[in-house]
N, C-alpha and C positions, 0 to 999 in steps of 0.2 A: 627487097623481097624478104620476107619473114619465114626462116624454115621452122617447122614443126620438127619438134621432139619426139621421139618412138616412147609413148606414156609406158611400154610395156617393156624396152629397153632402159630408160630411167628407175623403175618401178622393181626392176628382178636386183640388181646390190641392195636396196634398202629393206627388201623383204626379206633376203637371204644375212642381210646381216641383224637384223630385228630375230628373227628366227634361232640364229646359234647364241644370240643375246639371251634368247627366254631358255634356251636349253641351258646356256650356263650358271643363268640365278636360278632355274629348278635343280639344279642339282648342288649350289651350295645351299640354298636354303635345307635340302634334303641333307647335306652331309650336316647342316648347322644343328639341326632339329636332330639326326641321331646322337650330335657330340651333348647335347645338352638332354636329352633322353636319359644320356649313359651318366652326364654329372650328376643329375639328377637321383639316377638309382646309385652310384657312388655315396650320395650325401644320404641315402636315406637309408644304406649300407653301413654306414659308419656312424650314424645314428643309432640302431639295433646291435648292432656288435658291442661285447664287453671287449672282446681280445684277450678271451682266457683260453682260446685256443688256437694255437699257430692257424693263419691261412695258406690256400693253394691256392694257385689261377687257373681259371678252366685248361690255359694254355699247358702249364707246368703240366696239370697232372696229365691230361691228356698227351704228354713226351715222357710221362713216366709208367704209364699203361703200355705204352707203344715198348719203352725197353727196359719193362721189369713187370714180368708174372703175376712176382706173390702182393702185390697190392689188393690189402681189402678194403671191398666200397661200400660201405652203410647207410642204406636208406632213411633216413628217421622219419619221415612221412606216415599217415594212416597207408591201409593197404587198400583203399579204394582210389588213392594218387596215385602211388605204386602201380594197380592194375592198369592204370592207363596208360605212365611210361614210367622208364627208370634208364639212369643211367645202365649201359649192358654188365652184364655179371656184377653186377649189385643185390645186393641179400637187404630186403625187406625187415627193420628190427622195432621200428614206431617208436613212437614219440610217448605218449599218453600212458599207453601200457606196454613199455619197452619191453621186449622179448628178452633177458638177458642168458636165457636157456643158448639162443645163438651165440652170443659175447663171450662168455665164461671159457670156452675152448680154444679159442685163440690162445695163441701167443703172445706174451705179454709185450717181446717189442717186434711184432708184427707193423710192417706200414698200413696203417690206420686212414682211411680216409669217408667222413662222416661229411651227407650233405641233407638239403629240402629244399623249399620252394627257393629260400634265401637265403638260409644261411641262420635262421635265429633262432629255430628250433635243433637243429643241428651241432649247434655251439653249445646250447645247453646238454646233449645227448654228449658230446664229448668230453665236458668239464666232469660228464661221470665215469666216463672210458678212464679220466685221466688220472681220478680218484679211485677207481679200480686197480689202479698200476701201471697201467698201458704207456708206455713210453714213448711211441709213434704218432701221434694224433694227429689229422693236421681238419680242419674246416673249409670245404671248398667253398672259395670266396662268390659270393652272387647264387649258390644253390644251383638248381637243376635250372633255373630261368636263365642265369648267366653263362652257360653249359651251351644251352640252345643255342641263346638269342647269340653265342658266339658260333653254329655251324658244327655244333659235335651233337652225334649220332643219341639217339633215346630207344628203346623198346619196349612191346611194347609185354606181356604175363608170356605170349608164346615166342619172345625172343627176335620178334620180327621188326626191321625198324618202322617208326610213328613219327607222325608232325606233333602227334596230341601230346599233350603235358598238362597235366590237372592244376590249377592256378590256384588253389586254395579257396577262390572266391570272387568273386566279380571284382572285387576291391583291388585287390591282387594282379589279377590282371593285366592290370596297364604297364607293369612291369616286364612282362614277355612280349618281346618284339617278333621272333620269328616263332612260327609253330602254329597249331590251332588252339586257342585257349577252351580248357573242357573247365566247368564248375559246377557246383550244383546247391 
């Protein structure tokens, strides 16, 4: 006599292990595709960098806010980036037509810290901080994109927090991972 198979008891291990199968190549490919995102913006980081002025990691500076006060944070972005978010207690100084009316009152060896989208207009706005005298400088590494796309807080002109962060440009962009990308 020939017994039949329960199709539906044969059927539920192969499904259920086909199943934890596709959730663990969706999520390396997922963790593959951010690790190579981030070399990615790495290489196109150190592309654009001269390295005439010290970096921070989002990480550091964000443990150096948490326990020290007098850190200043310099926008160098237009102010139409700016109104849509900034780093909090960050002072708006631009790029193009640098405010140095704000600069000039500082302290000369105030902790310094200058960021933008990436970091390469920033650099430039610092190597004149540093030609000014400014002893403190540092460059946060990956700008305001690296900031986010790491889980640290943005604001938005009324102080309030934003996903939004102005991407410089469509181009731009693809370099913010987490947020909503605003351009125009």
């Amino acid at each position: 006599m020939i017994k039949l198979v329960n199709q539906k008891s044969y059927l539920m291990p192969m499904f259920h292990f086909a199943k934890k199968l596709l959730i663990q190549v969706s999520l390396w490919l997922a963790m593959s595709y951010a690790a190579f995102a981030q070399s990615s913006y790495d290489k196109l980081l150190n592309s654009i960098y001269k390295k005439t002025v010290p970096l921070i990691s989002p990480e550091d500076l964000h443990r150096l806010i948490q326990h020290q006060k007098n850190v200043i944070l310099l926008d160098t972005r237009s102010l139409k980036e700016y109104a849509v978010s900034h780093l909090p207690n960050s002072t708006c100084v631009g790029y193009d037509t640098l405010d140095t009316g704000k600069i000039e009152s500082l302290a000369k060896d105030a902790k310094i810290i200058v960021y933008c989208s990436v970091g390469y207009r920033s650099e430039r706005i610092g190597e004149k901080l540093l030609d000014m005298g400014f002893k403190d400088v540092h460059n946060l590494y990956g700008g305001i994109f690296q900031w986010k796309n790491q889980d640290h807080a943005v604001v938005n002109l009324q102080g309030v927090a934003t996903d939004s962060v102005h991407t410089y440009n469509k181009t731009w962009s693809k370099w913010l991972q987490k947020g909503i990308k605003v351009y125009e």
